[in-house]
C-alpha positions in Angstrom: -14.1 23.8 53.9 -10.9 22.0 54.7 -12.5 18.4 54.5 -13.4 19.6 50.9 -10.4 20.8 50.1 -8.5 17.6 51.2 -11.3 15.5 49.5 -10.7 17.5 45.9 -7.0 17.0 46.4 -7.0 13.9 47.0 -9.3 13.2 43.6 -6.9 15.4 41.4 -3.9 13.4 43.2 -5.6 9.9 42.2 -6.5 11.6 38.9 -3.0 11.9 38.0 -1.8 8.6 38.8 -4.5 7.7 36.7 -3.0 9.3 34.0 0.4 8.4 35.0 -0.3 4.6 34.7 -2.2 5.2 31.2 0.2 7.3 29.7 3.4 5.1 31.2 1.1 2.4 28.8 1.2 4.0 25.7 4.7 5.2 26.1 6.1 2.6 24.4 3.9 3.7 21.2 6.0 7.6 21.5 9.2 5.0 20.0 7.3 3.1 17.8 5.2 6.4 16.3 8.6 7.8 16.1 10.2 5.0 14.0 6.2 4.6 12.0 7.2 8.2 11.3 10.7 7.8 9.5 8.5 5.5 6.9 8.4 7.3 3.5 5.0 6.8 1.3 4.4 8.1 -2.2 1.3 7.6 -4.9 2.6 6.2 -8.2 0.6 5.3 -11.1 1.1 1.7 -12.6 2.2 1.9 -16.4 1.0 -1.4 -18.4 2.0 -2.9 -21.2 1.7 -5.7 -23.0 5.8 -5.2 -24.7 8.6 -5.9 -22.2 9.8 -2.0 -21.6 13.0 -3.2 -21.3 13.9 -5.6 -24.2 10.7 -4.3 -26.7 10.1 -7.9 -27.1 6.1 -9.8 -26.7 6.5 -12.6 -24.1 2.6 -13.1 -24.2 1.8 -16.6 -26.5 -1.0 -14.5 -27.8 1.7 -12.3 -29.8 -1.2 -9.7 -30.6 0.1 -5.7 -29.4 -3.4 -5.1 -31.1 -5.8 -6.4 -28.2 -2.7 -7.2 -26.4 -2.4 -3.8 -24.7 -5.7 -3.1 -23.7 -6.0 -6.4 -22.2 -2.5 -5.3 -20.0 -4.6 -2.2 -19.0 -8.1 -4.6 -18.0 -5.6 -6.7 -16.0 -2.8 -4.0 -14.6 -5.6 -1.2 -13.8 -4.8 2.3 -14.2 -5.3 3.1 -10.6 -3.2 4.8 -8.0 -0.2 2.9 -6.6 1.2 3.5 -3.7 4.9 3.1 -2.6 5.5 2.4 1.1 9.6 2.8 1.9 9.2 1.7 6.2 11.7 2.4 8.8 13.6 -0.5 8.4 14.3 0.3 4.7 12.5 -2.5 2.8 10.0 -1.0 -0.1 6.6 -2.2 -0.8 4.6 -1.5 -3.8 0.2 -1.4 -3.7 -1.0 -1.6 -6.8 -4.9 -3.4 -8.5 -5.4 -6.3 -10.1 -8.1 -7.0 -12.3 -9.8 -9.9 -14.1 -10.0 -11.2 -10.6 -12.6 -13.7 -11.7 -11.4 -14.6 -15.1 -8.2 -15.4 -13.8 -6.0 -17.8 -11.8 -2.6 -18.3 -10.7 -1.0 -15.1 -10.4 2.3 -14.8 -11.0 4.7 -11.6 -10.1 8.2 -11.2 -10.9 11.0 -9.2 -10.7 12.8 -7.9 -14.1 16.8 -7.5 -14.3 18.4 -4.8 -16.0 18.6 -7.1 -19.1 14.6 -7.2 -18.6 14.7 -11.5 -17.7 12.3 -12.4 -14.5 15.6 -12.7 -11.8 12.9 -13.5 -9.1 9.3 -14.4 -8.4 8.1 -12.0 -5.7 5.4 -13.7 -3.0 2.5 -10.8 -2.9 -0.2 -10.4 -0.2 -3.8 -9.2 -0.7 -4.4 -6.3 0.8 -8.1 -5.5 0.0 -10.8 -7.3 -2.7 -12.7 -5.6 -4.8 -15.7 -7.6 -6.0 -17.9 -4.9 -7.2 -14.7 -3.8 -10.0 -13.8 -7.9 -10.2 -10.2 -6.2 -9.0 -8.4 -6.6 -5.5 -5.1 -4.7 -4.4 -2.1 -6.8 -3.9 0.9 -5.8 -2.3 4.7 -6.7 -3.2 8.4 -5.9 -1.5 10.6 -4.9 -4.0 14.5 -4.3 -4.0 14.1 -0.3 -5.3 11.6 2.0 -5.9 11.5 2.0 -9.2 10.9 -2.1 -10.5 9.6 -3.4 -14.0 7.3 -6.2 -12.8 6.9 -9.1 -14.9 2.8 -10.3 -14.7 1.8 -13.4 -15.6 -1.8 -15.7 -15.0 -3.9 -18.1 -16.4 -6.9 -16.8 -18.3 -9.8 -19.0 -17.9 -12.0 -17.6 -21.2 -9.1 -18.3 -22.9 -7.2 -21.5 -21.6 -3.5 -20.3 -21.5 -1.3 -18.1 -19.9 -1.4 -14.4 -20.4 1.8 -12.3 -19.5 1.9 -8.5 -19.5 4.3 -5.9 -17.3 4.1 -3.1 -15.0 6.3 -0.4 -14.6 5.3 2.5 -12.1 5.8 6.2 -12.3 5.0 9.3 -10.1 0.7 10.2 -10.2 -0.2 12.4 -13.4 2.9 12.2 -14.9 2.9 11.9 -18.6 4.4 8.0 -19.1 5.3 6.3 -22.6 4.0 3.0 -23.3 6.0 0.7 -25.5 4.2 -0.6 -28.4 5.6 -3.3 -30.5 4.8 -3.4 -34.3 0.9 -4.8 -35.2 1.4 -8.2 -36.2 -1.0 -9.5 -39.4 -1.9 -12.9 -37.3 -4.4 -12.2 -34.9 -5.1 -14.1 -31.6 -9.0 -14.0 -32.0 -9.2 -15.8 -29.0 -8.0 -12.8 -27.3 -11.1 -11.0 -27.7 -12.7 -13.4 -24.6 -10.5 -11.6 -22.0 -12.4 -8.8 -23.2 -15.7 -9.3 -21.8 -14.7 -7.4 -18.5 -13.6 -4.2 -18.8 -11.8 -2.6 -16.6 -13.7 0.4 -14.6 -13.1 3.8 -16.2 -13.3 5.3 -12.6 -10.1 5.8 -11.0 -10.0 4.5 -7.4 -7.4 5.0 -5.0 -5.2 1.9 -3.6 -6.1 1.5 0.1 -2.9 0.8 2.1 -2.7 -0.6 5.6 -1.3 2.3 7.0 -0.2 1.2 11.0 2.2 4.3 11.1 -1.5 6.7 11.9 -2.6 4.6 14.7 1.3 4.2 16.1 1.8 8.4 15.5 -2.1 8.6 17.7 -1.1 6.2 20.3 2.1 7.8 20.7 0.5 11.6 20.5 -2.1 10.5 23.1 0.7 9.1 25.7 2.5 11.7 25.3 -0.6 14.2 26.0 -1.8 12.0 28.9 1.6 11.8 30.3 1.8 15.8 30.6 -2.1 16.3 31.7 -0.5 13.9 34.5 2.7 15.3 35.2 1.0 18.8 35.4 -2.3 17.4 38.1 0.6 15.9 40.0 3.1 19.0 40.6 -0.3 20.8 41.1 -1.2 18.9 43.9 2.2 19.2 45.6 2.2 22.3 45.5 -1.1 23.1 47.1 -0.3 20.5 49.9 2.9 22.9 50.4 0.7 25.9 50.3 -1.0 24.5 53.3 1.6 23.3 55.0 
Protein backbone atom coordinates (compact mmCIF):
# COMPACT_ATOMS: atom_id res chain seq x y z
CA UNK A 1 0.00 0.00 0.00
CA UNK A 2 2.68 2.41 0.81
CA UNK A 3 4.89 1.48 -2.37
CA UNK A 4 1.64 2.49 -4.29
CA UNK A 5 1.10 5.34 -2.64
CA UNK A 6 4.71 6.63 -3.13
CA UNK A 7 4.56 5.30 -6.81
CA UNK A 8 1.12 7.63 -7.48
CA UNK A 9 2.90 10.48 -5.81
CA UNK A 10 5.63 10.45 -7.46
CA UNK A 11 3.53 10.31 -11.07
CA UNK A 12 1.28 13.36 -9.96
CA UNK A 13 4.72 15.10 -8.77
CA UNK A 14 6.30 14.41 -12.45
CA UNK A 15 2.89 15.31 -13.75
CA UNK A 16 3.08 18.66 -12.54
CA UNK A 17 6.40 19.55 -13.63
CA UNK A 18 5.19 18.44 -16.75
CA UNK A 19 2.77 20.99 -16.74
CA UNK A 20 4.98 23.41 -15.17
CA UNK A 21 7.59 23.24 -18.11
CA UNK A 22 4.52 23.53 -20.72
CA UNK A 23 2.78 26.12 -19.24
CA UNK A 24 6.25 28.22 -18.36
CA UNK A 25 6.26 27.74 -22.55
CA UNK A 26 3.23 29.34 -23.44
CA UNK A 27 3.63 32.00 -20.79
CA UNK A 28 5.00 34.29 -22.90
CA UNK A 29 1.70 34.06 -25.21
CA UNK A 30 -0.48 35.30 -21.60
CA UNK A 31 1.53 39.02 -22.74
CA UNK A 32 1.25 38.73 -26.21
CA UNK A 33 -2.81 37.52 -25.92
CA UNK A 34 -2.97 40.44 -23.70
CA UNK A 35 -1.59 43.04 -26.10
CA UNK A 36 -3.61 40.79 -29.40
CA UNK A 37 -6.50 41.68 -27.05
CA UNK A 38 -6.22 45.59 -26.84
CA UNK A 39 -6.56 45.33 -30.99
CA UNK A 40 -9.97 46.87 -31.95
CA UNK A 41 -11.83 45.26 -35.13
CA UNK A 42 -14.96 46.40 -36.80
CA UNK A 43 -17.07 45.27 -40.13
CA UNK A 44 -17.56 48.24 -42.59
CA UNK A 45 -19.07 48.20 -45.84
CA UNK A 46 -17.07 49.64 -48.83
CA UNK A 47 -19.00 52.53 -50.62
CA UNK A 48 -18.08 52.85 -54.47
CA UNK A 49 -18.16 55.31 -56.76
CA UNK A 50 -17.24 56.25 -59.81
CA UNK A 51 -17.41 60.49 -58.70
CA UNK A 52 -14.59 61.60 -56.33
CA UNK A 53 -16.86 62.08 -52.99
CA UNK A 54 -14.88 64.66 -52.11
CA UNK A 55 -14.44 67.17 -55.05
CA UNK A 56 -17.84 65.64 -57.20
CA UNK A 57 -15.42 65.67 -60.08
CA UNK A 58 -14.90 62.19 -62.78
CA UNK A 59 -11.16 61.34 -62.80
CA UNK A 60 -11.96 58.17 -64.85
CA UNK A 61 -10.87 58.95 -68.95
CA UNK A 62 -14.02 57.13 -69.73
CA UNK A 63 -16.04 60.29 -68.31
CA UNK A 64 -19.44 58.06 -68.44
CA UNK A 65 -21.33 58.25 -64.51
CA UNK A 66 -23.82 56.18 -66.79
CA UNK A 67 -21.87 52.62 -66.86
CA UNK A 68 -19.31 54.43 -64.89
CA UNK A 69 -20.84 53.43 -61.49
CA UNK A 70 -21.73 50.10 -61.96
CA UNK A 71 -18.40 49.33 -63.23
CA UNK A 72 -16.98 51.01 -59.54
CA UNK A 73 -19.38 48.53 -57.88
CA UNK A 74 -18.03 45.17 -60.43
CA UNK A 75 -14.54 46.43 -59.35
CA UNK A 76 -14.95 47.81 -55.48
CA UNK A 77 -17.46 44.80 -54.53
CA UNK A 78 -20.08 45.46 -52.11
CA UNK A 79 -18.82 43.03 -49.61
CA UNK A 80 -18.00 43.37 -45.94
CA UNK A 81 -14.93 45.28 -44.95
CA UNK A 82 -13.29 44.89 -42.09
CA UNK A 83 -11.22 47.46 -40.05
CA UNK A 84 -8.41 46.07 -37.83
CA UNK A 85 -7.08 49.04 -35.28
CA UNK A 86 -3.89 46.63 -33.49
CA UNK A 87 -2.21 47.25 -30.28
CA UNK A 88 0.35 49.29 -31.61
CA UNK A 89 -2.23 51.78 -33.06
CA UNK A 90 -1.67 51.51 -36.84
CA UNK A 91 -5.20 50.83 -38.80
CA UNK A 92 -5.73 48.34 -41.55
CA UNK A 93 -8.54 48.24 -43.84
CA UNK A 94 -9.80 44.40 -45.66
CA UNK A 95 -11.83 45.02 -48.28
CA UNK A 96 -12.59 42.78 -52.27
CA UNK A 97 -11.36 43.43 -55.35
CA UNK A 98 -12.86 42.40 -58.38
CA UNK A 99 -12.19 42.06 -62.09
CA UNK A 100 -9.27 40.20 -60.81
CA UNK A 101 -8.72 38.71 -64.27
CA UNK A 102 -9.59 41.65 -66.44
CA UNK A 103 -7.39 43.74 -64.72
CA UNK A 104 -3.72 44.67 -64.07
CA UNK A 105 -1.71 47.02 -62.16
CA UNK A 106 -3.52 47.99 -59.19
CA UNK A 107 -3.12 51.10 -57.85
CA UNK A 108 -4.34 52.33 -54.22
CA UNK A 109 -4.16 55.75 -52.87
CA UNK A 110 -4.78 57.88 -50.20
CA UNK A 111 -7.15 61.04 -50.69
CA UNK A 112 -6.43 64.55 -48.82
CA UNK A 113 -8.98 66.61 -47.44
CA UNK A 114 -8.94 68.50 -50.74
CA UNK A 115 -9.77 64.91 -52.29
CA UNK A 116 -5.96 64.83 -54.37
CA UNK A 117 -4.09 61.21 -54.07
CA UNK A 118 -1.37 62.63 -51.11
CA UNK A 119 0.00 58.96 -51.15
CA UNK A 120 0.12 55.58 -52.88
CA UNK A 121 -0.61 53.00 -50.20
CA UNK A 122 1.47 49.41 -50.81
CA UNK A 123 -1.53 46.67 -50.18
CA UNK A 124 -1.06 42.88 -49.41
CA UNK A 125 -3.25 40.06 -50.63
CA UNK A 126 -4.82 38.54 -48.03
CA UNK A 127 -7.01 35.79 -49.71
CA UNK A 128 -7.91 35.02 -53.82
CA UNK A 129 -11.00 34.41 -54.82
CA UNK A 130 -11.07 32.67 -58.22
CA UNK A 131 -14.44 31.20 -58.21
CA UNK A 132 -15.91 35.34 -57.86
CA UNK A 133 -12.68 36.50 -60.17
CA UNK A 134 -12.23 38.76 -56.69
CA UNK A 135 -9.35 38.45 -54.02
CA UNK A 136 -9.24 40.50 -50.59
CA UNK A 137 -6.47 42.97 -50.25
CA UNK A 138 -5.49 44.62 -47.32
CA UNK A 139 -4.18 48.34 -46.74
CA UNK A 140 -2.73 50.55 -43.54
CA UNK A 141 -4.30 53.67 -43.49
CA UNK A 142 -3.61 56.91 -41.38
CA UNK A 143 -7.52 56.96 -39.72
CA UNK A 144 -10.41 54.93 -39.80
CA UNK A 145 -12.30 56.58 -41.91
CA UNK A 146 -10.07 57.14 -45.59
CA UNK A 147 -11.45 57.92 -49.23
CA UNK A 148 -9.38 55.57 -51.30
CA UNK A 149 -8.48 56.58 -54.65
CA UNK A 150 -8.57 53.12 -57.15
CA UNK A 151 -7.00 52.92 -60.13
CA UNK A 152 -6.00 49.80 -62.81
CA UNK A 153 -5.53 48.87 -66.16
CA UNK A 154 -8.53 47.28 -67.90
CA UNK A 155 -7.42 44.77 -70.33
CA UNK A 156 -11.07 44.57 -72.47
CA UNK A 157 -10.65 47.98 -72.70
CA UNK A 158 -6.93 49.12 -73.06
CA UNK A 159 -6.70 52.07 -70.53
CA UNK A 160 -6.84 52.95 -67.15
CA UNK A 161 -9.99 52.89 -65.13
CA UNK A 162 -10.11 54.96 -61.77
CA UNK A 163 -13.00 54.71 -59.30
CA UNK A 164 -13.01 55.43 -55.24
CA UNK A 165 -13.86 53.79 -52.12
CA UNK A 166 -15.08 55.21 -49.11
CA UNK A 167 -16.17 52.88 -46.12
CA UNK A 168 -18.90 53.12 -43.67
CA UNK A 169 -20.27 51.04 -40.67
CA UNK A 170 -22.28 47.37 -42.04
CA UNK A 171 -26.07 48.17 -43.08
CA UNK A 172 -25.82 51.58 -42.74
CA UNK A 173 -27.77 53.57 -45.24
CA UNK A 174 -24.65 55.38 -47.44
CA UNK A 175 -25.09 58.08 -50.26
CA UNK A 176 -23.38 57.61 -53.45
CA UNK A 177 -22.31 60.73 -55.36
CA UNK A 178 -23.54 60.80 -58.80
CA UNK A 179 -22.22 63.28 -61.23
CA UNK A 180 -24.55 64.59 -64.07
CA UNK A 181 -25.18 61.92 -67.21
CA UNK A 182 -22.94 63.06 -69.83
CA UNK A 183 -24.54 62.86 -73.72
CA UNK A 184 -21.03 61.27 -74.96
CA UNK A 185 -20.80 57.84 -74.11
CA UNK A 186 -17.69 55.64 -73.64
CA UNK A 187 -19.15 52.56 -75.58
CA UNK A 188 -16.07 50.90 -74.91
CA UNK A 189 -17.02 50.79 -71.38
CA UNK A 190 -19.58 48.22 -71.90
CA UNK A 191 -16.44 45.47 -72.18
CA UNK A 192 -15.65 45.77 -68.42
CA UNK A 193 -19.04 44.61 -68.20
CA UNK A 194 -18.77 41.09 -69.18
CA UNK A 195 -18.06 40.07 -65.48
CA UNK A 196 -20.33 40.90 -63.08
CA UNK A 197 -19.80 41.17 -59.84
CA UNK A 198 -21.50 38.25 -57.60
CA UNK A 199 -24.81 39.36 -56.11
CA UNK A 200 -23.93 37.13 -53.00
CA UNK A 201 -22.49 39.05 -50.24
CA UNK A 202 -19.45 37.30 -48.81
CA UNK A 203 -17.61 38.19 -45.77
CA UNK A 204 -13.83 39.49 -45.95
CA UNK A 205 -11.65 36.87 -44.25
CA UNK A 206 -9.10 38.53 -42.04
CA UNK A 207 -5.89 37.03 -40.70
CA UNK A 208 -6.94 37.22 -37.29
CA UNK A 209 -3.46 36.16 -34.98
CA UNK A 210 -5.13 37.87 -31.92
CA UNK A 211 -7.53 34.15 -31.48
CA UNK A 212 -4.59 31.86 -31.63
CA UNK A 213 -2.37 34.43 -29.28
CA UNK A 214 -5.76 34.87 -26.73
CA UNK A 215 -5.77 30.44 -26.95
CA UNK A 216 -2.15 30.06 -26.39
CA UNK A 217 -2.23 32.43 -23.71
CA UNK A 218 -5.74 30.87 -22.13
CA UNK A 219 -4.17 27.48 -22.36
CA UNK A 220 -0.79 28.52 -20.43
CA UNK A 221 -2.47 30.05 -18.13
CA UNK A 222 -4.84 26.85 -17.49
CA UNK A 223 -1.81 24.48 -17.64
CA UNK A 224 0.09 26.67 -15.40
CA UNK A 225 -2.71 26.40 -12.54
CA UNK A 226 -3.63 22.39 -13.24
CA UNK A 227 0.30 22.50 -12.35
CA UNK A 228 0.54 24.70 -9.55
CA UNK A 229 -2.50 22.91 -8.03
CA UNK A 230 -0.80 18.79 -8.66
CA UNK A 231 2.24 20.39 -7.13
CA UNK A 232 0.99 21.90 -3.67
CA UNK A 233 -1.10 18.62 -3.72
CA UNK A 234 1.69 16.59 -3.53
CA UNK A 235 3.40 18.57 -0.81
CA UNK A 236 0.98 18.39 1.12
CA UNK A 237 0.37 14.61 1.16
CA UNK A 238 4.18 14.00 1.60
CA UNK A 239 3.55 16.31 4.84
CA UNK A 240 0.59 14.28 5.71
CA UNK A 241 2.84 11.40 5.95
CA UNK A 242 5.54 12.73 7.39
Amino acid sequence: MVRNSIATSNIVTRFGIYLLVVGALLAPFTFLGGIAGAAQQQELQAVPSYVNPITGEIEDPGQNPELGQGMSENLIMRTPATLLVDSEGSTFITFRIGLVEESQDLIVELLDSQGQAAETLPYSIVEEHPDDNARDIRVMVPDEDPVLRISLISIPMGREVVCFASFAPEGEAVEIPIAEISDELDDDAIAIFENSANDEVVGVADEDRGQLLTFLAFAGGFLLVIAAVAVIVTVVKKKAKS
